[in-house]
gemmi code that builds the backbone of each chain (N, CA, C; Angstrom):
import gemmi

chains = {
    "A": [
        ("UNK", (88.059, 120.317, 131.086), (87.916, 119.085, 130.291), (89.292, 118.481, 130.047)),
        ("UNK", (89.414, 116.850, 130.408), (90.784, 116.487, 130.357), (90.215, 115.911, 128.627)),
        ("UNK", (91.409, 116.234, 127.653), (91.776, 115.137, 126.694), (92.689, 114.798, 126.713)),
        ("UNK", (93.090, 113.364, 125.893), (94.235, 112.530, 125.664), (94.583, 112.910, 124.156)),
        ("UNK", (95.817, 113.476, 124.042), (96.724, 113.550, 122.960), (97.856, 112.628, 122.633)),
        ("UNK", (97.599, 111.676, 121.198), (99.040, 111.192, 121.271), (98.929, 111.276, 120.046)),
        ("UNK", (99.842, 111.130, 119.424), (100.515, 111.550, 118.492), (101.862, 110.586, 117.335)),
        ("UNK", (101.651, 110.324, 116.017), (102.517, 109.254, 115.598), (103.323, 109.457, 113.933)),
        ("UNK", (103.890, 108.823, 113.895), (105.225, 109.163, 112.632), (106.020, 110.182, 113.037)),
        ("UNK", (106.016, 111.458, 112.235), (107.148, 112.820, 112.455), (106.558, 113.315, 113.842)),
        ("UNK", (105.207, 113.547, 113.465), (104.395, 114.016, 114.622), (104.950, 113.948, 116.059)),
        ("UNK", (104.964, 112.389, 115.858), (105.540, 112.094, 117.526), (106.961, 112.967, 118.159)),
        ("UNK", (107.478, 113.251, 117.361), (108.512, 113.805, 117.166), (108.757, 115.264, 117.772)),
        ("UNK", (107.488, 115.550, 117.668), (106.990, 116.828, 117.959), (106.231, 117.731, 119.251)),
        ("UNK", (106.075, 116.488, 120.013), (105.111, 116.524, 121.084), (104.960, 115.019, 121.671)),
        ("UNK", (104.945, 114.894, 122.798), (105.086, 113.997, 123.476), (103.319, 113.300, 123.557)),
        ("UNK", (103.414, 112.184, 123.635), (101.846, 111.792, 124.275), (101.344, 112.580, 125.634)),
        ("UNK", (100.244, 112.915, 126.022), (99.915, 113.737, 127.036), (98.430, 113.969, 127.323)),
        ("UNK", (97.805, 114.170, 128.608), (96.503, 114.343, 128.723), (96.607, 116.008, 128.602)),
        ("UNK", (95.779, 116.709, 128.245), (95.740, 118.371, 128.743), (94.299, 118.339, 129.375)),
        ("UNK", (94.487, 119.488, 129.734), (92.898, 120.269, 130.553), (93.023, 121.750, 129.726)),
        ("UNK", (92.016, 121.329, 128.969), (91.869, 122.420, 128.439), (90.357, 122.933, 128.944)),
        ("UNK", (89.778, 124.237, 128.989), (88.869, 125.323, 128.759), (88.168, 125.747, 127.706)),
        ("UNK", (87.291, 125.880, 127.305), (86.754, 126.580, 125.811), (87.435, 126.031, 124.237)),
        ("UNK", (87.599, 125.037, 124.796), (87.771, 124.144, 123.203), (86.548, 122.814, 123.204)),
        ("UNK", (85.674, 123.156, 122.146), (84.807, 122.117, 122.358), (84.235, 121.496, 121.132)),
        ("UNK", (85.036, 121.565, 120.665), (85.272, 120.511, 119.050), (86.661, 120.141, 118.568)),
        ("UNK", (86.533, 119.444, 117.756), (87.911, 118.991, 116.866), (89.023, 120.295, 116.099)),
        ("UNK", (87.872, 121.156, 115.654), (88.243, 121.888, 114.759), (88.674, 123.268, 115.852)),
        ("UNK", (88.666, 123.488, 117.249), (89.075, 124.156, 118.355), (89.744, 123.490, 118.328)),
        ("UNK", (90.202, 122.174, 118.488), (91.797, 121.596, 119.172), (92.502, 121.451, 118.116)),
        ("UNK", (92.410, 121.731, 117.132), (93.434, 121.853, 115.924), (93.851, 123.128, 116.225)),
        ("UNK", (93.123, 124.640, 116.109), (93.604, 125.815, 116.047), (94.559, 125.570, 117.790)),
        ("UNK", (93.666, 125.348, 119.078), (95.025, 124.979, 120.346), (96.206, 124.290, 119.557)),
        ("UNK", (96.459, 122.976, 119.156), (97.416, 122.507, 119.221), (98.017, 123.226, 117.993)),
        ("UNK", (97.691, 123.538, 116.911), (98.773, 124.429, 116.341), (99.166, 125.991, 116.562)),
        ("UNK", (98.974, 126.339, 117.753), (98.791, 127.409, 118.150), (100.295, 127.143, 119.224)),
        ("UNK", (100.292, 125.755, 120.108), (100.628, 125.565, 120.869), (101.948, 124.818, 120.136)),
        ("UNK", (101.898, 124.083, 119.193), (103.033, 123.788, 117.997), (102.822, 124.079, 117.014)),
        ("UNK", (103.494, 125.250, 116.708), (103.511, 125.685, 115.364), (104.159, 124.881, 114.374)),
        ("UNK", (104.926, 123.944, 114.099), (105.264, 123.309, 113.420), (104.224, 122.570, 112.640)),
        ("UNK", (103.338, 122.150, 113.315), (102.378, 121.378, 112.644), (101.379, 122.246, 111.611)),
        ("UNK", (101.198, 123.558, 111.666), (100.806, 124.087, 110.800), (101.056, 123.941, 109.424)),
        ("UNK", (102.443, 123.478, 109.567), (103.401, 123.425, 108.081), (103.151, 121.822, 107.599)),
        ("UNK", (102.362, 121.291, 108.363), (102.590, 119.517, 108.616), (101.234, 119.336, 108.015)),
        ("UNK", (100.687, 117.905, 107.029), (99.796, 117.664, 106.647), (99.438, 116.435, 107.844)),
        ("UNK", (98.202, 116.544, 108.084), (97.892, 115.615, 109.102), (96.043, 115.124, 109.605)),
        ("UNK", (96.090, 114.193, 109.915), (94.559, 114.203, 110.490), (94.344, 113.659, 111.765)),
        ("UNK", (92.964, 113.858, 112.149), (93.029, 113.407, 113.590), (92.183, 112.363, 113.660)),
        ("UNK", (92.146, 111.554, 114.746), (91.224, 110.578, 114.540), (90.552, 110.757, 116.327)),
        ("UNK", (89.094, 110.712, 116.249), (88.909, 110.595, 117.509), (87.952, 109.534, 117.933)),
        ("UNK", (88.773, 108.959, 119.204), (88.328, 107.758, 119.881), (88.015, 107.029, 118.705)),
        ("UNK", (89.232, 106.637, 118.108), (89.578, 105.464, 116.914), (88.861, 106.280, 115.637)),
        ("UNK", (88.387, 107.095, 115.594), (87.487, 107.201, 114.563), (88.156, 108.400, 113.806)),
        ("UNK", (88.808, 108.625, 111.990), (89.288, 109.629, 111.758), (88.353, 110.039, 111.701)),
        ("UNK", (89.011, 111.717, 111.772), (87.903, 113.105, 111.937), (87.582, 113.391, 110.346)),
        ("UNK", (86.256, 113.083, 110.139), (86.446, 113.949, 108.691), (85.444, 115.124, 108.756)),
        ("UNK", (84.709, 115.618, 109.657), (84.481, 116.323, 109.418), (84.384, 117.367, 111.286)),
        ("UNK", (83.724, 118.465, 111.062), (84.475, 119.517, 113.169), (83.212, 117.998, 113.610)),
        ("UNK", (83.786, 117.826, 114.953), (82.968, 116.801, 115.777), (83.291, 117.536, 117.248)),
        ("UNK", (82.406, 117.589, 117.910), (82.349, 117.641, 119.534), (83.360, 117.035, 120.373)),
        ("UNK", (83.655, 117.483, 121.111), (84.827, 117.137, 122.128), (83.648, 116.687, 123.386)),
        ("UNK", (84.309, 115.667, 124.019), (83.466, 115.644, 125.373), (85.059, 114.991, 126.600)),
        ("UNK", (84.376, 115.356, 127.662), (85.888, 115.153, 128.733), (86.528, 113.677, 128.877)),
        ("UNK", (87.389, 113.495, 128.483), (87.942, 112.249, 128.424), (88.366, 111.762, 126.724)),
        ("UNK", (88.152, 112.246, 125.956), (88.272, 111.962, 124.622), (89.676, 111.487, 124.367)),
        ("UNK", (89.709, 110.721, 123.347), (91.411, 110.825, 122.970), (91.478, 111.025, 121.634)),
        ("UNK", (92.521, 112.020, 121.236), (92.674, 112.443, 119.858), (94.188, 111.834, 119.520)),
        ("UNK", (94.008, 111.728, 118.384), (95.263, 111.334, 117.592), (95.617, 111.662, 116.734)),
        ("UNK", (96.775, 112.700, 116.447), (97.329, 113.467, 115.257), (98.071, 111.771, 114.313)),
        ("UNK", (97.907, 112.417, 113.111), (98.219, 111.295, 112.660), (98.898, 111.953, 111.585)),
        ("UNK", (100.190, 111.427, 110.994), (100.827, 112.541, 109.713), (100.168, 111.683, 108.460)),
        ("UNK", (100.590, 111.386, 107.078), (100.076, 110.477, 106.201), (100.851, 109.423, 106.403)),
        ("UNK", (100.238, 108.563, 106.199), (100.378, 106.900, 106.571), (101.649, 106.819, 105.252)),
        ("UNK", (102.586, 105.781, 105.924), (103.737, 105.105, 104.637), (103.884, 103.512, 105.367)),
        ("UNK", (102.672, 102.872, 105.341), (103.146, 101.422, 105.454), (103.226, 100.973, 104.257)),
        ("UNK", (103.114, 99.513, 104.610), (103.914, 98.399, 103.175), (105.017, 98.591, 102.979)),
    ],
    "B": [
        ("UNK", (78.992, 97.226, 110.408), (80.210, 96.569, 111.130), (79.174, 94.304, 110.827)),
        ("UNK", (80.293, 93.965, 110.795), (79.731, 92.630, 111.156), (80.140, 92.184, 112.455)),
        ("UNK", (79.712, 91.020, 112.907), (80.031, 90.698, 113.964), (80.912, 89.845, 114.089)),
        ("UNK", (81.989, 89.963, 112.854), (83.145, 88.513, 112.797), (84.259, 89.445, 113.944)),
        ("UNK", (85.037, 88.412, 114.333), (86.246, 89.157, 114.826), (86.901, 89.718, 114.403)),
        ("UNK", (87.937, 90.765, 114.673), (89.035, 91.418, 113.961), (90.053, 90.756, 114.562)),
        ("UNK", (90.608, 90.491, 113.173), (91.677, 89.828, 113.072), (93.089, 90.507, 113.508)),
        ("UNK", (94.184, 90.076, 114.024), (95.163, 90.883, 114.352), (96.426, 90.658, 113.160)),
        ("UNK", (96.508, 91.433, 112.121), (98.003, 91.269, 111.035), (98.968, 91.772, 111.383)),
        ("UNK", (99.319, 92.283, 112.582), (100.646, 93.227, 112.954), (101.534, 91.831, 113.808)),
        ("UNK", (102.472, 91.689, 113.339), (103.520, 91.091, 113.187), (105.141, 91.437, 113.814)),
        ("UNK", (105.834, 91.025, 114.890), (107.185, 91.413, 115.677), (107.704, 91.699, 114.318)),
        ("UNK", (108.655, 92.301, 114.249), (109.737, 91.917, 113.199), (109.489, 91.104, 111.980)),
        ("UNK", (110.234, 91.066, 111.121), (110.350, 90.709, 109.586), (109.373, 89.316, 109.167)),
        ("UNK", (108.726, 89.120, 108.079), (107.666, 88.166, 108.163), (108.866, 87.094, 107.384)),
        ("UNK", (108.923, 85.862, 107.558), (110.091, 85.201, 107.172), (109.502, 84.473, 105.884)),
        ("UNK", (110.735, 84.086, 105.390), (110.264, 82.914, 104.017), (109.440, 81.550, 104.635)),
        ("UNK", (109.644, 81.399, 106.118), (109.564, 79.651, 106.561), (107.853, 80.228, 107.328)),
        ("UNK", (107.388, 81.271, 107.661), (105.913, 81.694, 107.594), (105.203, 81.331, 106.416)),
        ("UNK", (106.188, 81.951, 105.462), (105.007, 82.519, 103.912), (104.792, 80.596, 103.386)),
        ("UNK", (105.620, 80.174, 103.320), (106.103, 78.722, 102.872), (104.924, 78.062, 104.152)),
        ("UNK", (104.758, 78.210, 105.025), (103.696, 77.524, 106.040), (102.544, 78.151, 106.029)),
        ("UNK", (102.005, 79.256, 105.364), (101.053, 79.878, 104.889), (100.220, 79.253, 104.015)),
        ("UNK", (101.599, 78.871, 102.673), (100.777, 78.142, 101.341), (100.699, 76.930, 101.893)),
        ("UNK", (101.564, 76.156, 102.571), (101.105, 74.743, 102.718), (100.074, 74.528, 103.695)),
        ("UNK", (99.488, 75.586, 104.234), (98.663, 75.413, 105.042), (97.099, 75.135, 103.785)),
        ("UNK", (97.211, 75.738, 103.093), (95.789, 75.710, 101.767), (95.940, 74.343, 101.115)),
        ("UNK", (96.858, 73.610, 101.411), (96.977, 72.458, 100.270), (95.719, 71.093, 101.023)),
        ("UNK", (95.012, 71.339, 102.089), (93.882, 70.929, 102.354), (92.604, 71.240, 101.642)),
        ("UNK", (92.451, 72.421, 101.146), (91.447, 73.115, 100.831), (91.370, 73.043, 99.167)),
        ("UNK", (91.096, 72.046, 98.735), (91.216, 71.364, 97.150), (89.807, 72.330, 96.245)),
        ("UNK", (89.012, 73.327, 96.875), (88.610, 73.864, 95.998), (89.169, 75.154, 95.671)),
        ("UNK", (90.451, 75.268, 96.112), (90.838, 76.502, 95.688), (91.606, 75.798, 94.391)),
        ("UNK", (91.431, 77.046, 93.086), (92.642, 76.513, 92.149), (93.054, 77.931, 91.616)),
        ("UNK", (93.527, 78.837, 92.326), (94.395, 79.989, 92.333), (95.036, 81.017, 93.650)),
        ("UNK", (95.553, 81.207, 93.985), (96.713, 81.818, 94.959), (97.163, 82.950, 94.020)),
        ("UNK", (97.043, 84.125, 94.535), (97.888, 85.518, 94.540), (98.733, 86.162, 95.761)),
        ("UNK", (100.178, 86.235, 95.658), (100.740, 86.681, 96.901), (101.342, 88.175, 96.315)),
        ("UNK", (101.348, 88.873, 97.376), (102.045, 90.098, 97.215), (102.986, 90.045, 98.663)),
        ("UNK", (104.754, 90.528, 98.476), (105.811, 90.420, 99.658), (106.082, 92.045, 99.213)),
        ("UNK", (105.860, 92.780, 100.546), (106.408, 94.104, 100.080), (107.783, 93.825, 101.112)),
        ("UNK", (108.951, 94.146, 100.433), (110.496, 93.958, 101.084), (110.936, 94.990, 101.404)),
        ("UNK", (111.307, 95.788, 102.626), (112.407, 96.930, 102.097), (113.475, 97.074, 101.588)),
        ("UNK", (113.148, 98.030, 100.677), (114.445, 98.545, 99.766), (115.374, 99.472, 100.153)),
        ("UNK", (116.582, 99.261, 99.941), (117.883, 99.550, 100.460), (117.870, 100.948, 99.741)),
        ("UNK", (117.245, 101.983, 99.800), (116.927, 103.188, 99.016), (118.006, 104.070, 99.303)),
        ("UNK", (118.579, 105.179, 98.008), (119.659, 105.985, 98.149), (118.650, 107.726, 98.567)),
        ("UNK", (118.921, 108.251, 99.306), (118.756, 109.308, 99.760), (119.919, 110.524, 99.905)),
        ("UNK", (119.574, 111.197, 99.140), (120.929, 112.526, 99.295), (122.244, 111.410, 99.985)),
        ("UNK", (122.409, 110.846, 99.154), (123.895, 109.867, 99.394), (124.238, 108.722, 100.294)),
        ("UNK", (122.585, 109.002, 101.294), (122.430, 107.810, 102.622), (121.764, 106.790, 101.951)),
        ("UNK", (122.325, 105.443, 102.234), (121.019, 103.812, 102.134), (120.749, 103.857, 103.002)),
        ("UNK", (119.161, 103.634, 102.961), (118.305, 103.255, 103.977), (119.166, 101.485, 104.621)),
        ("UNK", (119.005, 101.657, 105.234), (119.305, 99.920, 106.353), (118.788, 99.508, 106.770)),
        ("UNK", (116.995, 100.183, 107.276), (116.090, 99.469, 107.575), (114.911, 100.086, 107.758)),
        ("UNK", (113.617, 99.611, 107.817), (112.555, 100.991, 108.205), (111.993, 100.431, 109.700)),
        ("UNK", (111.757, 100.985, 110.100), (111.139, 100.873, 111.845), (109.438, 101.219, 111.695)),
        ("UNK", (108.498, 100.579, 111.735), (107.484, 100.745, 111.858), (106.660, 100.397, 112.671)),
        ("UNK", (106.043, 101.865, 112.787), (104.980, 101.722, 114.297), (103.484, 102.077, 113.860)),
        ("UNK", (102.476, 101.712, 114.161), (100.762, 101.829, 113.839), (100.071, 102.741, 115.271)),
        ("UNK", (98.749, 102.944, 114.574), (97.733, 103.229, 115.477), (97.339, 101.890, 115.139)),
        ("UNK", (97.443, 100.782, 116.008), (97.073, 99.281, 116.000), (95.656, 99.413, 116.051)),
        ("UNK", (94.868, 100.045, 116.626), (93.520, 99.693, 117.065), (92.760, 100.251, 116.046)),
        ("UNK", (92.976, 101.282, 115.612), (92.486, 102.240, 114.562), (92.721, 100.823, 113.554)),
        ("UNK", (93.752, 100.846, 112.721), (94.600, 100.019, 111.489), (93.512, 98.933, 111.678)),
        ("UNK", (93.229, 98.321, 113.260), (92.857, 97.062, 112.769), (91.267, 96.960, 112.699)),
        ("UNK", (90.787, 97.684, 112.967), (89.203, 98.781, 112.842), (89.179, 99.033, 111.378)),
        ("UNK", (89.926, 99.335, 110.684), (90.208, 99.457, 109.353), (90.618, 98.592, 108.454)),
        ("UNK", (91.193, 97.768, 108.801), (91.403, 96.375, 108.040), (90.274, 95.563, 108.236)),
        ("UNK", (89.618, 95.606, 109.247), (88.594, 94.433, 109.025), (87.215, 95.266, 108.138)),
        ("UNK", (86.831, 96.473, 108.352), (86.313, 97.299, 107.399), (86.855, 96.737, 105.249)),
        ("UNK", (87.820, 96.901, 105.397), (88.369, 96.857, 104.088), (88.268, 94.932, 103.854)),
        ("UNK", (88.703, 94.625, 104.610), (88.660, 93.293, 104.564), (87.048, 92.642, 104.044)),
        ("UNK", (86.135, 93.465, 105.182), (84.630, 93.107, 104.525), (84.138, 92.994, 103.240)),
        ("UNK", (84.746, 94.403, 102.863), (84.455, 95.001, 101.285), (85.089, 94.047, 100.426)),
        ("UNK", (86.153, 93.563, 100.835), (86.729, 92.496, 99.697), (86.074, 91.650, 99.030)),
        ("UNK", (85.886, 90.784, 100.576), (85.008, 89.786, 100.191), (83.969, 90.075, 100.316)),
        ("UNK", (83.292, 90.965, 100.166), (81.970, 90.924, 99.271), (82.092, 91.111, 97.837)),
        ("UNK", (83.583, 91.531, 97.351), (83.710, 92.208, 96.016), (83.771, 90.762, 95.434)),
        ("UNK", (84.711, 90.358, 95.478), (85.060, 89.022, 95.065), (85.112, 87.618, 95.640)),
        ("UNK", (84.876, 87.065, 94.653), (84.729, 85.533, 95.091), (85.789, 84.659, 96.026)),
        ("UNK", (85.908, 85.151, 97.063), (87.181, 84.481, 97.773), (87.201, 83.757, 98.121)),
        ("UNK", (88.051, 82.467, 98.392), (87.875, 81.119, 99.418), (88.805, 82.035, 100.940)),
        ("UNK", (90.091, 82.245, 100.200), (90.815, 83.082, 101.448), (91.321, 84.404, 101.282)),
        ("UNK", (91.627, 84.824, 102.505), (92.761, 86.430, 102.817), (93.204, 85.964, 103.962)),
        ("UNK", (94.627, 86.199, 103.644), (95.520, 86.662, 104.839), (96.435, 87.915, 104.537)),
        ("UNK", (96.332, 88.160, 105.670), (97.298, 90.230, 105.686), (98.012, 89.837, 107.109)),
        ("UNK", (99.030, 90.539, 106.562), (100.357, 90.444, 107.648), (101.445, 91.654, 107.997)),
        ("UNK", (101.624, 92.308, 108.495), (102.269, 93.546, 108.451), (102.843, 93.759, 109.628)),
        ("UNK", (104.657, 93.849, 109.324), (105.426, 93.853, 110.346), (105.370, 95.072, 110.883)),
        ("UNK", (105.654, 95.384, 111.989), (106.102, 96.512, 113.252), (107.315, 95.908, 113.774)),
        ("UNK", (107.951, 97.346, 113.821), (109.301, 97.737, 114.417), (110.187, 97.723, 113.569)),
        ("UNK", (111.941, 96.945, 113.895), (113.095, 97.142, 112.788), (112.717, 95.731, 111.875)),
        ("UNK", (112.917, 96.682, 110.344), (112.967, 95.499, 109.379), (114.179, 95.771, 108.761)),
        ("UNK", (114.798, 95.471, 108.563), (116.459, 95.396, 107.369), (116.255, 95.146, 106.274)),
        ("UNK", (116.785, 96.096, 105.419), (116.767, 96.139, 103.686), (116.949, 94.535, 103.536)),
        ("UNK", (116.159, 94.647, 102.442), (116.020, 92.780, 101.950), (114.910, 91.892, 103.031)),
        ("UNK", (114.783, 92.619, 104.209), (113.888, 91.475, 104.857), (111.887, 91.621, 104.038)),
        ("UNK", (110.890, 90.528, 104.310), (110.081, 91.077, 104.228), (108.958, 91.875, 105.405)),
        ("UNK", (107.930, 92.695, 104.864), (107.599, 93.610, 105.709), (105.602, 93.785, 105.399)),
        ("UNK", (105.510, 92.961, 104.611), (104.146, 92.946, 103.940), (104.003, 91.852, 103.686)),
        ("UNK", (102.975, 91.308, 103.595), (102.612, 89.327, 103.179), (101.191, 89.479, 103.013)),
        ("UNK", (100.782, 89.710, 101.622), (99.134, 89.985, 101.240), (99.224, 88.042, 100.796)),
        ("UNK", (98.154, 87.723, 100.796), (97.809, 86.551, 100.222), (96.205, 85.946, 99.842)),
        ("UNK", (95.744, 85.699, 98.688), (94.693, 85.505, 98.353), (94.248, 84.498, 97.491)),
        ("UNK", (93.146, 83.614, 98.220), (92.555, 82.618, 96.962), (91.772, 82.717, 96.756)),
        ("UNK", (91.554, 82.318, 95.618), (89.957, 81.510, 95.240), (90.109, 80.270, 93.987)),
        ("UNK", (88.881, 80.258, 93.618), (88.752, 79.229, 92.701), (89.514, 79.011, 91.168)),
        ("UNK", (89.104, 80.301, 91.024), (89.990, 80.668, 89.707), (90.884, 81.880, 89.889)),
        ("UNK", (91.539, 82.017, 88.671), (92.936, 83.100, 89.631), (92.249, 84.406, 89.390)),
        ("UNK", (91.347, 84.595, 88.470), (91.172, 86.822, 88.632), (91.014, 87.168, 89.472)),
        ("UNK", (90.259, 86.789, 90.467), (89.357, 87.163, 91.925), (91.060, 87.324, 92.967)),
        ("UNK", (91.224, 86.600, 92.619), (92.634, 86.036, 93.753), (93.404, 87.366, 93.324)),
        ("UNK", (93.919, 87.328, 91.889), (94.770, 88.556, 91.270), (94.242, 90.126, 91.719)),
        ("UNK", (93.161, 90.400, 91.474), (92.627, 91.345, 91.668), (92.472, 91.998, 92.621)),
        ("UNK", (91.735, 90.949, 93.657), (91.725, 91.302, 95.192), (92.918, 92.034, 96.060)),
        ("UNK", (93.733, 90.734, 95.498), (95.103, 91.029, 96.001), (95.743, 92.785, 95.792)),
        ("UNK", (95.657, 92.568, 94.478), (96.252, 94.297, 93.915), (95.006, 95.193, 94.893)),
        ("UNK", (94.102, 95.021, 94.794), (93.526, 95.976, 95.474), (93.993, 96.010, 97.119)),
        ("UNK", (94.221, 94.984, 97.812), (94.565, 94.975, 99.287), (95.539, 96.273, 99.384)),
        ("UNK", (96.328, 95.402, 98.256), (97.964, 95.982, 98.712), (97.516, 97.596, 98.656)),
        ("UNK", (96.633, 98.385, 97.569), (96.634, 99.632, 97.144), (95.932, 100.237, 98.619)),
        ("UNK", (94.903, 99.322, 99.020), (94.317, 100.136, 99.847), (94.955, 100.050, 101.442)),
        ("UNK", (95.597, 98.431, 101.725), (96.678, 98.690, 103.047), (97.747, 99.993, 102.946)),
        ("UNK", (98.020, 100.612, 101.796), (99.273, 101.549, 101.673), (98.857, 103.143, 102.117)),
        ("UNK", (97.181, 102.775, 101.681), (96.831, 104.398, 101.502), (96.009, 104.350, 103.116)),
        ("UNK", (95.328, 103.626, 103.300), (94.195, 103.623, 103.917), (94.742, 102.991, 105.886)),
        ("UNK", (95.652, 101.962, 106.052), (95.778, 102.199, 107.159), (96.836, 103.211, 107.774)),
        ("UNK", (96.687, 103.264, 109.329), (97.330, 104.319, 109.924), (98.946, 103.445, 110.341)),
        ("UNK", (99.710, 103.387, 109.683), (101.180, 102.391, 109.863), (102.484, 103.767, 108.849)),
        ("UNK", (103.212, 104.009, 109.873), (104.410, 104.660, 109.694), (105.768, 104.160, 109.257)),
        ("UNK", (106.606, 104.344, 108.380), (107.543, 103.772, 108.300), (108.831, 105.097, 108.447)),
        ("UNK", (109.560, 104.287, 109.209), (110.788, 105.553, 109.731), (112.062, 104.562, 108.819)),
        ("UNK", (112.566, 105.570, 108.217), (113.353, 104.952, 107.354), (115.201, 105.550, 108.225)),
        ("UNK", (115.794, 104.358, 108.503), (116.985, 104.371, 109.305), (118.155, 104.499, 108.623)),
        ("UNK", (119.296, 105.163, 108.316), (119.874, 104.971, 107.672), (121.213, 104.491, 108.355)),
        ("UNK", (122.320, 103.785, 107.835), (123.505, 103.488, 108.011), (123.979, 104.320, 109.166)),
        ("UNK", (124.258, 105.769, 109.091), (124.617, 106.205, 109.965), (123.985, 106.806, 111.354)),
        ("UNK", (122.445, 105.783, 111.049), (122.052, 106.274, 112.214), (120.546, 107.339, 111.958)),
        ("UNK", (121.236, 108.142, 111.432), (120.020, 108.926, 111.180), (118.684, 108.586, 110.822)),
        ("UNK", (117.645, 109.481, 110.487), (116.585, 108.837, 109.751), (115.216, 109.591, 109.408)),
        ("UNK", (114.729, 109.431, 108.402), (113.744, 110.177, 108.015), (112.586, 109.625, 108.062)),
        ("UNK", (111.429, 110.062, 107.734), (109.953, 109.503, 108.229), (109.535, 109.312, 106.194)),
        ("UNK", (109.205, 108.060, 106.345), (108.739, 107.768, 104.571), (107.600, 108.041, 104.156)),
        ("UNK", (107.316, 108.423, 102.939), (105.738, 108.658, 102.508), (105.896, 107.797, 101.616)),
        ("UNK", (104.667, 107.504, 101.267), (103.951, 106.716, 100.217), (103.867, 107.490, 98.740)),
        ("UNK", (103.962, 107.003, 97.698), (103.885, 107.643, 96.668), (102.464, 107.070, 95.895)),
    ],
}
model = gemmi.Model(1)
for chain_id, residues in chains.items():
    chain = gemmi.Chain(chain_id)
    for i, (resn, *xyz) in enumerate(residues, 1):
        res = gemmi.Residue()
        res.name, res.seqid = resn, gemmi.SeqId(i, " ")
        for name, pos in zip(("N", "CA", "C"), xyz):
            atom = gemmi.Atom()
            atom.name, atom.element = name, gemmi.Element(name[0])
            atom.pos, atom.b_iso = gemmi.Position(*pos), 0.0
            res.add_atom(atom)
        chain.add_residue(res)
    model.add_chain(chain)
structure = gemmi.Structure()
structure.add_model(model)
structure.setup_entities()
């Protein structure tokens, strides 16, 4: 399964935008434990994801092609 | 969802005085409005462990933000009696003193206008996805939160 990761504020900082192929991750709440597994930094990091525009609020299904977006807390205005 | 368009408020660089000034004179057609509320969020030249900020650099999830502004935007005006809203919000370098926010709101009488407004501003701060990287003099720079 390809997803799209990108990533914005400190975050970006942290990891580049990128598609992966991942295996046996097949929710939101699986690609949180991969990607902080895979950057540990973000463990320490408050953050949410939003998928295919939509934040995650609660585990949602992954399907091939998805795009996720780490997002740190918002500081506009 | 309605079926109005979403509007685009993300903005090059700094929103100027000769916009905001062509903003209001743009309403002076519209004779049933008799109140205007503006909110200008500016950046502030902020002291940090001994660094001034010099400018903040801001970047969005544009598509998300604007999926979300027209969401919030709905709720407004259903809350209150509005004739208008305009929202404006710069991306990329802004320089201490420039502005970086341009809420603006009418209606007939001023509470609706007042109110609305304070609420925009509370919920553009918390609620869309917009980053501000705060630059300092020498270059450096830290990522800002909201308080």
């Amino acid at each position: 399964m390809h997803i799209e990761i990108i990533s914005f504020g400190k975050i970006s900082e942290l990891m580049d935008n990128q598609t992966i192929e991942i295996e046996g991750v097949g929710n939101t709440d699986e690609l949180q434990q991969y990607l902080e597994k895979k950057y540990p930094a973000l463990k320490e990091m408050k953050y949410k994801l939003a998928l295919n525009k939509n934040i995650v609020q609660q585990n949602a299904q992954l399907k091939n092609h998805d795009c996720i977006a780490i997002m740190p807390p918002f500081s506009g205005g | 969802m309605s079926e109005k368009k979403i509007k685009n408020i993300f903005v090059a660089g700094p929103i100027t005085p000769d916009f905001i000034a062509k903003s209001i004179a743009n309403h002076g057609s519209k004779t049933g409005i008799g109140g205007h509320s503006i909110f200008m969020g500016q950046v502030r030249m902020d002291e940090i462990d001994g660094k001034l900020v010099s400018a903040i650099d801001y970047t969005a999830y544009e598509a998300l933000a604007l999926n979300k502004m027209h969401e919030i935007r709905e709720e407004i005006f259903s809350k209150y009696p509005l004739s208008c809203m305009h929202i404006h919000h710069s991306l990329g370098e802004i320089t201490a003193g420039e502005i970086c926010l341009f809420v603006f709101t009418s209606s007939k009488h001023r509470k609706p206008a007042i109110d609305a407004c304070n609420e925009l501003v509370e919920r553009i701060k918390a609620e869309l996805p917009i980053w501000g990287k705060e630059i300092f003099a020498d270059s450096s720079h830290q990522w800002k939160e909201n308080i």
